[in-house]
C-alpha positions in Angstrom: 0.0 0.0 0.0 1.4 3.4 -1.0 1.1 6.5 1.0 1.3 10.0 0.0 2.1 13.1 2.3 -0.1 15.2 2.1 0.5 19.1 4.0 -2.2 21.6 4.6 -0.8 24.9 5.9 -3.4 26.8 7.9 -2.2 30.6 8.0 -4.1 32.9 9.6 -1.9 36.2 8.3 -3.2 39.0 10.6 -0.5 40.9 13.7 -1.1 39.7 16.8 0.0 40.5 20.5 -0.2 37.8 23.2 -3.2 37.5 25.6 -4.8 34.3 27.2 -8.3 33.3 25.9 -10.6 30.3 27.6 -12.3 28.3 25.2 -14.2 25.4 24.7 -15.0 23.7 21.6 -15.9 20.5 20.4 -13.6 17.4 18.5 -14.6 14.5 17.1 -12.7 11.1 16.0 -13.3 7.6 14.9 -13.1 4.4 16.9 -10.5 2.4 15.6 -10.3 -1.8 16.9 -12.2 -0.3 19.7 -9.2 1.8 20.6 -10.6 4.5 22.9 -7.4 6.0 24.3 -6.5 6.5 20.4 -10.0 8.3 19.9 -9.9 10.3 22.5 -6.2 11.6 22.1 -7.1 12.6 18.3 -10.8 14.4 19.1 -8.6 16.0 21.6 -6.5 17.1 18.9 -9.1 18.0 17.0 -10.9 20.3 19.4 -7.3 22.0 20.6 -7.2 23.0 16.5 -10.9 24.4 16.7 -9.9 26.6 19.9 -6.4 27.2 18.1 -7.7 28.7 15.3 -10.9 30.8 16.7 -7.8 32.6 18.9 -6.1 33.2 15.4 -3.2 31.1 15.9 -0.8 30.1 12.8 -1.1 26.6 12.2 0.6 24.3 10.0 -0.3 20.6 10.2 1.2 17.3 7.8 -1.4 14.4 7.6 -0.4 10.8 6.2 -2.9 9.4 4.5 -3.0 5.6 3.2 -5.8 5.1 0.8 -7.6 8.1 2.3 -7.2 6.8 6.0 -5.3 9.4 8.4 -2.3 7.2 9.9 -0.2 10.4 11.2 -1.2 13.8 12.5 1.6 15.8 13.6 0.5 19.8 14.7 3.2 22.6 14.3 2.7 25.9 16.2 4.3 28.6 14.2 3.8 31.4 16.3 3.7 32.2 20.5 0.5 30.4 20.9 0.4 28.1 23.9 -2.3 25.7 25.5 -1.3 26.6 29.0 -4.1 24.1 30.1 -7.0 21.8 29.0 -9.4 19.7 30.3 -12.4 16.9 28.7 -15.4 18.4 30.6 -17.4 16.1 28.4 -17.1 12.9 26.5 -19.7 10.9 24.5 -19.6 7.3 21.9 -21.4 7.6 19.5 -21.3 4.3 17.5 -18.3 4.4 16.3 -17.4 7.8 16.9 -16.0 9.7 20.1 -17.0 13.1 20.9 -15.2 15.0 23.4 -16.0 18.7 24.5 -12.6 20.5 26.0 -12.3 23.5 27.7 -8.5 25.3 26.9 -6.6 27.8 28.6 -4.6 29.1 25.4 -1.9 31.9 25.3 -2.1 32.8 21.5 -1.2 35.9 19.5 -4.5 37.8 19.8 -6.3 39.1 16.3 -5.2 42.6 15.9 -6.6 42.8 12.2 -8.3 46.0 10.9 -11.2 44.2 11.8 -13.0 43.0 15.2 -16.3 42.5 13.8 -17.7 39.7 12.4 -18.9 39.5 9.1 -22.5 37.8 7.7 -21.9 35.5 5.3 -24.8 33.4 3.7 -23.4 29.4 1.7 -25.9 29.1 -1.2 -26.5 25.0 -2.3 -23.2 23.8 -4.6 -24.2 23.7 -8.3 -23.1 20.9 -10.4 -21.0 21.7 -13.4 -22.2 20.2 -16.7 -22.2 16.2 -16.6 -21.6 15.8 -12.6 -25.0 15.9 -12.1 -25.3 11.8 -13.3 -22.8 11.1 -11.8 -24.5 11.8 -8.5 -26.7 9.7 -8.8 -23.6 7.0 -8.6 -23.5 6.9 -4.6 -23.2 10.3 -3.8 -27.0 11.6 -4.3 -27.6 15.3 -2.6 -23.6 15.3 -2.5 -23.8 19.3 -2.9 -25.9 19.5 -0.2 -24.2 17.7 2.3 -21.1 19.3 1.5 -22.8 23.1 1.9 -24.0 21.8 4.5 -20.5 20.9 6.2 -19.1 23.8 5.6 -22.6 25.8 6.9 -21.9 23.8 10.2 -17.7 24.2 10.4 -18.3 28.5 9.7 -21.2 28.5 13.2 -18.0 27.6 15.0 -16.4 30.5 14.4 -18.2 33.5 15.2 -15.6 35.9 15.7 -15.3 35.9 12.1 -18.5 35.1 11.1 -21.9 35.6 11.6 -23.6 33.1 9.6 -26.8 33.4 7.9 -29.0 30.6 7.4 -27.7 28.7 4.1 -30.3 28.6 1.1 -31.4 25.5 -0.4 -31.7 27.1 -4.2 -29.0 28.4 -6.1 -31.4 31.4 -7.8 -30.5 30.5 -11.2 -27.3 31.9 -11.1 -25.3 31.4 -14.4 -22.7 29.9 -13.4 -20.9 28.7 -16.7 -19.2 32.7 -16.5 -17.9 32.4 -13.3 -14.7 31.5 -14.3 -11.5 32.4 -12.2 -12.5 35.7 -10.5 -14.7 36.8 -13.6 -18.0 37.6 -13.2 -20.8 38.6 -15.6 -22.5 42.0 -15.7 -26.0 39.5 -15.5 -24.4 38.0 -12.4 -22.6 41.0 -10.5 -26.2 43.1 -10.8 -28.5 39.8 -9.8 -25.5 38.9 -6.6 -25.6 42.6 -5.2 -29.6 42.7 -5.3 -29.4 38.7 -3.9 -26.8 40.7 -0.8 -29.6 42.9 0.1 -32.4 40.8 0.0 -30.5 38.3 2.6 -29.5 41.3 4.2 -25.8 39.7 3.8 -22.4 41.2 3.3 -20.7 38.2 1.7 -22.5 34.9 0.0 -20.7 31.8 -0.5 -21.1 29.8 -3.6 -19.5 26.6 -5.0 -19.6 24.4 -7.7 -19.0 20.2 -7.7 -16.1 20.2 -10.3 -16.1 16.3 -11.0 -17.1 13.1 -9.0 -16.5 10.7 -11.2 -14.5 7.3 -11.2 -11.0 6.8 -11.5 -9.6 7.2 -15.4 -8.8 4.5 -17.4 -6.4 1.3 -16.3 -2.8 2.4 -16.1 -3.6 5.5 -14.8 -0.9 6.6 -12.3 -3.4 8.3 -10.0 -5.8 5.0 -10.5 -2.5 2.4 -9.5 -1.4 4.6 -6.8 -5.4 4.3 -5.1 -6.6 0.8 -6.4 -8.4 -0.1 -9.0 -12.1 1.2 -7.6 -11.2 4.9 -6.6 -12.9 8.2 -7.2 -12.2 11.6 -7.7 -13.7 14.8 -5.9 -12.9 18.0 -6.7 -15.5 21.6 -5.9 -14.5 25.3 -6.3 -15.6 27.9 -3.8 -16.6 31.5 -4.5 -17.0 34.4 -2.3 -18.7 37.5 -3.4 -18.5 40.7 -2.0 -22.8 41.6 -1.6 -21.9 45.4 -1.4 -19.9 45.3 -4.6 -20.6 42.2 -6.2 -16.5 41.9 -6.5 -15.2 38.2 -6.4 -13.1 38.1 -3.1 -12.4 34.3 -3.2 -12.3 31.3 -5.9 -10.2 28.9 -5.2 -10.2 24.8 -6.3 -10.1 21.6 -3.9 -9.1 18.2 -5.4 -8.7 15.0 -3.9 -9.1 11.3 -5.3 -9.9 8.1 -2.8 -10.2 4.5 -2.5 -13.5 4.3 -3.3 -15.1 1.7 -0.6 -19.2 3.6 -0.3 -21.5 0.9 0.2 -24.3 1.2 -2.6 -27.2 3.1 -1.3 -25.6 5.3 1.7 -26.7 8.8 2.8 -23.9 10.9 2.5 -25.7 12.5 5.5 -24.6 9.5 7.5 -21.8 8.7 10.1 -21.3 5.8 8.0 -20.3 7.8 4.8 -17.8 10.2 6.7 -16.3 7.2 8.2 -15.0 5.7 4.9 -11.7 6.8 2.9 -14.1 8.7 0.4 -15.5 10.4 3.3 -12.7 11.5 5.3 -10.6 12.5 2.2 -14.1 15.2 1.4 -14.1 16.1 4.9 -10.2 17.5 5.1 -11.2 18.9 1.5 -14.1 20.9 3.5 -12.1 21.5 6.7 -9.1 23.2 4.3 -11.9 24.9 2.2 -13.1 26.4 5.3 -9.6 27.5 7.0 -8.8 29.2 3.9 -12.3 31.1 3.6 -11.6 32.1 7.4 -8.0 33.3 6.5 -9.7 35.4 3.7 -12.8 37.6 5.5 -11.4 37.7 9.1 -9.6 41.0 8.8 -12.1 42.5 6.0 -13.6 45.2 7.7 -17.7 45.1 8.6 -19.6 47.2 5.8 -23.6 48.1 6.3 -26.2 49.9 4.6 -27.9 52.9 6.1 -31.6 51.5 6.3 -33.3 54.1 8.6 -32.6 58.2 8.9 -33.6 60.0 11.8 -32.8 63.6 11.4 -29.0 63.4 12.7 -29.3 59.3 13.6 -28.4 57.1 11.4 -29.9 52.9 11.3 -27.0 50.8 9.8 -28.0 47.0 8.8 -25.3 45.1 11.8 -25.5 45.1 15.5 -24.6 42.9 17.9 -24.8 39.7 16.0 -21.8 41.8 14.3 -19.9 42.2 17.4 -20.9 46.0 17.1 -20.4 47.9 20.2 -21.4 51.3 21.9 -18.1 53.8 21.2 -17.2 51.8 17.6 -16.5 54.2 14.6 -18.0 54.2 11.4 -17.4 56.0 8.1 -19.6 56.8 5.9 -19.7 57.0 1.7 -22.2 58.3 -0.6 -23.4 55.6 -3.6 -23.2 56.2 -6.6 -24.4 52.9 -8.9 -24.2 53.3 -12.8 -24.1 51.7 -16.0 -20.9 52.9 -18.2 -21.1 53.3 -21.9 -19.8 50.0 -22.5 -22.8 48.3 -20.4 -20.3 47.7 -17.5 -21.8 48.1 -13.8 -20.0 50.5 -11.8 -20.1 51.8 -8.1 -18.7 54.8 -7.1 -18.5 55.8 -3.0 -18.1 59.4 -2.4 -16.4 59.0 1.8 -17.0 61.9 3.7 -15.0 63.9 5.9 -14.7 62.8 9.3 -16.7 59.2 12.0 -19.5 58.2 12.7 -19.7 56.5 16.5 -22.7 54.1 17.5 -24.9 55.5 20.2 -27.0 52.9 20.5 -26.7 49.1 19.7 -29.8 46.3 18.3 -29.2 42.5 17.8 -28.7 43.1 14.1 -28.7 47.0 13.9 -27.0 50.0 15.2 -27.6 53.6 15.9 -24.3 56.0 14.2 -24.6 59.4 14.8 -22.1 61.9 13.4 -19.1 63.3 15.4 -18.8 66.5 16.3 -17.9 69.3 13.1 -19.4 67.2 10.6 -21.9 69.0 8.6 -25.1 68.5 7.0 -24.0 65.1 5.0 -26.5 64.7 2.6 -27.0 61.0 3.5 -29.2 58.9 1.6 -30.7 55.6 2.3 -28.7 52.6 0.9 -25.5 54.7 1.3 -22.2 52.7 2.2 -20.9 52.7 6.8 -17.6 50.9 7.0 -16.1 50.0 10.5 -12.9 52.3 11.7 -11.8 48.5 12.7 
């Protein structure tokens, strides 16, 4: 049996300064020849990473995989963080699974990015590209909903970066045949910043299922190094900016397995995730997802001004945002046009001088202006960014 080395590098590129943080996430790990002492060492493992990278640690990690099966995980720090302390407060089996919930005393290199807030993001259902669709049907039926699904579920974890928005089970007839790279059409740019507003959204996360089919012909390198019965898996993810429909992310994931999925299975099911196949997707999805966190956490919060009264100004975050009284805003007037050539453009006019919140709502804050700004001329719809 061959095995390949296979290193994912986790780097979380913000400045950071050193302060202690307690938290307590969640880690999960298969029961291997009823090995519980292995289990529970590697959800360990797995929930110290969760709390590891919700402090904004630098990670880098190598993972051995035979056939798609993890034999070796090894964690590098590459920064000052330090798990001063930890402890299992809870631990459950699950048929074959062990689920441990640990509470950690870390000393990591606290997020000093432009950005405190946290940002609403909303996953919209993976599309099939042209001919994937069949092959679905071949053992991995509802695939692209599982896997937005998976990611949905890994981005709740995180909400010092995100504040996730319920994901939508329709992908609005989107073309997506011209989202190629980090093009987008003037069709799609104009229909994703009117999608933004109606989910009340600053960022929506697409993706596509590139190709699931089976292993190429015999004599195929990739096909002997696997087996005979292996599988491909490969899915893009997009992120679009709602505010000004400007791609932020695309980037591709590829893997191949061993492919041993029983006929029939739910790839909702423990026993999917549990096979080569399975774990292969999942460090697809869990790499997807560090990368997307990477990528927004030190964007800075933008809103629309929804509400104007006489010298208060409504903006569309609050405290779901991780807005607080005393925060600053900007503020830029909109300008959205056509050019001659048909080309959508947005120009933001930024006045002169900050906004601070006066009062704070669950998803909607109170700016009013500072002290020598003049009569501003704000209009609904115009554009608040956070100081930081």
């Amino acid at each position: 049996m061959k095995k390949i080395l296979l290193t994912a590098v986790l780097l979380l590129i913000c400045s950071f300064s050193a302060v202690a943080d307690i938290i307590t996430t969640v880690g999960h790990a298969p029961i291997i020849n009823n090995n519980i002492a292995e289990a529970r060492n590697k959800a360990v493992k797995d929930a110290l990473n969760q709390a590891l990278l919700q402090t904004g640690a630098n990670i880098s990690y190598e993972q051995e995989l035979s056939n798609g099966a993890l034999t070796r995980d090894n964690f590098k720090i590459k920064s000052s963080s330090n798990i001063k302390s930890y402890n299992i407060v809870k631990q459950e089996q699950h048929d074959d699974y062990l689920i441990v919930t640990v509470k950690a005393n870390i000393t990591a290199r606290q997020n000093t990015c432009s950005s405190t807030h946290s940002k609403s993001i909303t996953p919209v259902k993976f599309f099939f590209d042209e001919g994937q669709l069949g092959e679905s049907q071949r053992g991995l039926y509802q695939i692209n909903k599982e896997i937005t699904s998976q990611i949905y579920g890994r981005l709740l974890q995180n909400d010092k970066v995100f504040n996730v928005k319920p994901w939508i089970d329709t992908n609005f007839k989107l073309d997506m045949r011209n989202m190629k790279g980090n093009e987008i059409s003037r069709q799609n740019r104009q229909q994703l910043i009117h999608l933004a507003k109606r989910l009340d959204t600053q960022y929506i996360l697409l993706g596509s299922i590139r190709d699931i089919s089976f292993a190429g012909a015999e004599g195929n390198v990739i096909t002997k190094l696997f087996g005979n019965d292996s599988r491909n898996i490969s899915f893009s993810i997009y992120v679009i900016n709602g505010f000004s429909g400007n791609m932020v992310m695309a980037k591709n994931y590829q893997g191949i397995a061993e492919w041993d999925v029983d006929d029939g299975i739910d790839v909702k099911s423990n026993n999917f995730w549990k096979t080569k196949f399975g774990k292969t997707l999942n460090q697809m999805i869990a790499n997807a997802t560090a990368d997307l966190t990477r990528e927004i956490q030190c964007q800075k919060l933008n809103a629309h001004i929804i509400k104007i009264d006489r010298n208060e100004y409504y903006i569309s975050v609050g405290e779901n945002n991780n807005v607080k009284t005393g925060d600053l805003f900007t503020v830029a007037l909109t300008n959205n046009f056509d050019d001659y050539q048909g080309h959508h453009r947005i120009a933001n006019t930024a006045l002169k001088g900050s906004f601070v919140v006066s009062r704070v709502f669950d998803n909607t804050a109170v700016l009013k202006p500072a002290k020598g700004i003049a009569d501003t001329n704000i209009q609904l719809g115009d554009l608040a960014t956070a100081v930081k």
